[in-house]
N, C-alpha and C positions, 0 to 999 in steps of 0.2 A: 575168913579171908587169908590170916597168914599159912593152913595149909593149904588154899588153892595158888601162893605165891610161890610155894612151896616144890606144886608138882606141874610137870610138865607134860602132856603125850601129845601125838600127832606129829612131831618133828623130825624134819625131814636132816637126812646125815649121813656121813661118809666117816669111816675108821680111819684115824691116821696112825695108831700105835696100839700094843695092848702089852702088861708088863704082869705078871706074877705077884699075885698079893693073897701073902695066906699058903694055905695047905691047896684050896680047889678054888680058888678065884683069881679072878682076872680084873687090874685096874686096866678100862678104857680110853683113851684119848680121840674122843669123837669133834667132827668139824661139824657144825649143824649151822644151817640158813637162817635161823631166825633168836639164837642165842650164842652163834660163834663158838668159840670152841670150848669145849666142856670135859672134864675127867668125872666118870662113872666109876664103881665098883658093878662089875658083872660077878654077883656074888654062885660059886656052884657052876662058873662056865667052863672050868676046866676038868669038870666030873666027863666021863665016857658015854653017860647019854643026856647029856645036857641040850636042851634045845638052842643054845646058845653059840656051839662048838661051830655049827656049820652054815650062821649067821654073821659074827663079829668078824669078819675077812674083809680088808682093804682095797678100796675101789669099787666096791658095791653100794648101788644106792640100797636108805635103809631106813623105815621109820622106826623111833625110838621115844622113851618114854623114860620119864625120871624122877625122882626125886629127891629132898633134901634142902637145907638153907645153907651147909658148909661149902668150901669148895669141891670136894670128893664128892658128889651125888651118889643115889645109889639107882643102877637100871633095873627099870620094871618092867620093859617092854622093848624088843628089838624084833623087827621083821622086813624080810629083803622084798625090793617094790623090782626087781626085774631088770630087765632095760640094761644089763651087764654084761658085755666084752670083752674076757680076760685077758689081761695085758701081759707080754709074753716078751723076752729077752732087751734092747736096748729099750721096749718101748715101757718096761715092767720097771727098771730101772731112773728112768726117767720120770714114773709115779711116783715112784719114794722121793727121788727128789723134788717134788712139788711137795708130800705132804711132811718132809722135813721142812721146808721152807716154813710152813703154816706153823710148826707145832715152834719154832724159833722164833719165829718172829711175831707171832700172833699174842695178844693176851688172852686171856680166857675170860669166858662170857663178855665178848665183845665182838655183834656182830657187824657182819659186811656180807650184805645180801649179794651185792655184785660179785666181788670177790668170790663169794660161794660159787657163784651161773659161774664165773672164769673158771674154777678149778671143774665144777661136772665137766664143762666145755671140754677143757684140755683134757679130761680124762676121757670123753667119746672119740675124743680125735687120734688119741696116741695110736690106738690098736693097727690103723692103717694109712700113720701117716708116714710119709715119703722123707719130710722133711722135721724130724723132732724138733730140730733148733727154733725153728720161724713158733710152734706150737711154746716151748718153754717161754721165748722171748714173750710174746704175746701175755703169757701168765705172769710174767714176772714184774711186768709195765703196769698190768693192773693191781699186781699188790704193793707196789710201789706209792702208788695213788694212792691207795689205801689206805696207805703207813704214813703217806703225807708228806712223801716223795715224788708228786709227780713230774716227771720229763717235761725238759721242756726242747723241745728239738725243731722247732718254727722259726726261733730267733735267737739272735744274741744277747748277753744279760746282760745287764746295765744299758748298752744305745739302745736295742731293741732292735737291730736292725737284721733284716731276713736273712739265712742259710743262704749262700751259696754253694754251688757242688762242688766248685773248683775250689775252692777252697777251704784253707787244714784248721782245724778249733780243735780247744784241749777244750775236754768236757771235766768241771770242777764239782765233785759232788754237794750237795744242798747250794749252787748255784746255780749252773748250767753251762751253755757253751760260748765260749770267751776264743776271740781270735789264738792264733799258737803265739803269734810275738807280741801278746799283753799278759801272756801265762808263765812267764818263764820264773819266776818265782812261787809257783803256785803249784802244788800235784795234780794231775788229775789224768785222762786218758785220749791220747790222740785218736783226733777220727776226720775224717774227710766229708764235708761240707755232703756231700750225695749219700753219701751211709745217716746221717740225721732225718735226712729229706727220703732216704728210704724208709726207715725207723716212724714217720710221723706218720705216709701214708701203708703202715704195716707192709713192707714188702720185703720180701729178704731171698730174695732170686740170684745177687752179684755176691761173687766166692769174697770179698773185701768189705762189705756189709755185714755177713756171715760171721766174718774176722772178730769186724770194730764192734759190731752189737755185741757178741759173745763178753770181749774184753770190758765193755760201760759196762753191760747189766753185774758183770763179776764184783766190778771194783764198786759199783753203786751198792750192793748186796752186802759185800762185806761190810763196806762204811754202817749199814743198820747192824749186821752182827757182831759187830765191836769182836772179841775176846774167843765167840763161840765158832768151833768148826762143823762145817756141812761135809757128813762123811759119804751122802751119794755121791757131793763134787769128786773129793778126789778115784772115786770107785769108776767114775766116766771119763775121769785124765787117765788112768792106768789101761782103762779097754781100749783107748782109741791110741795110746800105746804100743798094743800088743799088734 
């Protein structure tokens, strides 16, 4: 019993990192559906004909197989299931910033089946979408839920009483959206009653939604990353820069 607790195959995953462990291996940081994120030793993956080499690449869906009882597992089995659309300049960049998000904010071996469907999601969408923003937002709302942060953008906190468009609310993180003149002591992000009301029913079409979503999900993000930096963030402040 405890080597069948032991090993794992058949599980479905995406790479979100691989770092240099050893002379010709490779430590893995894989996101998988049904045990959440997990660090493998891909031992011999960095040998020249290693079946490994041209499998372990990020954004591919991928079954894998493992085992071990420590944190480091060790990979037994990796093979690509197809169904891959490589993600290519702002939209390649905006993958790594999702699977930085996971590999920070995530713990290891704890899963979130939905979460998983949101990240394949957002990763089928990037290749041709129009609008990345509305695509991240959407990812980020869910892993937010996840973390046990969910939005609450229906109503105001404490009365309870409905969004209106016309009107301005500071959004207070692990609270929610509070009038602007009951906030004034308080941090948090202004936004206009119709960017929340946009944000509930997912729509992100008005360039001032676009705006406010961007600035909440920044500031709600950081609040979970305390101390640590997301170095895609600033690599998408510098391009839209240039």
């Amino acid at each position: 019993m405890a080597a069948e607790r032991a090993r794992r195959d058949g599980q479905a995953a995406y790479l979100l990192h691989t770092y240099a462990y050893r002379e010709t291996s490779l430590v893995a940081e894989l996101y998988t559906r049904d045990s959440g994120r997990v660090a493998v030793i891909a031992r011999g993956a960095r040998r020249p004909r290693s079946a490994l080499r041209g499998v372990l690449m990020a954004f591919q869906p991928l079954q894998v197989g493992w085992s071990g009882k420590s944190e480091l597992k060790t990979l037994h089995k990796a093979e690509w299931q197809g169904g891959y659309t490589p993600l290519r300049g702002l939209s390649l960049i905006c993958g790594f910033y999702l699977n930085e998000l996971l590999l920070k904010l995530l713990p290891r071996e704890d899963a979130h089946e939905h979460l998983y469907e949101a990240y394949a999601g957002a990763l089928a969408q990037l290749p041709a979408a129009e609008d990345h923003a509305a695509v991240l937002r959407r990812f980020e709302r869910v892993l937010l839920q996840e973390l046990g942060y969910g939005l609450v953008l229906d109503r105001e906190v404490g009365g309870g009483a409905s969004i209106v468009a016309e009107t301005s609310y500071c959004y207070i993180p692990e609270r929610g959206p509070v009038l602007m003149q009951e906030a004034t002591a308080q941090s948090g992000v202004e936004l206009a009653g119709q960017t929340l009301i946009d944000m509930a029913a997912d729509r992100y079409a008005e360039p001032r939604t676009v705006q406010q979503s961007k600035a909440l999900m920044r500031t709600l993000i950081s609040h979970c990353l305390g101390n640590q930096t997301l170095h895609t963030r600033q690599l998408l402040r510098d391009l839209q820069q240039m």
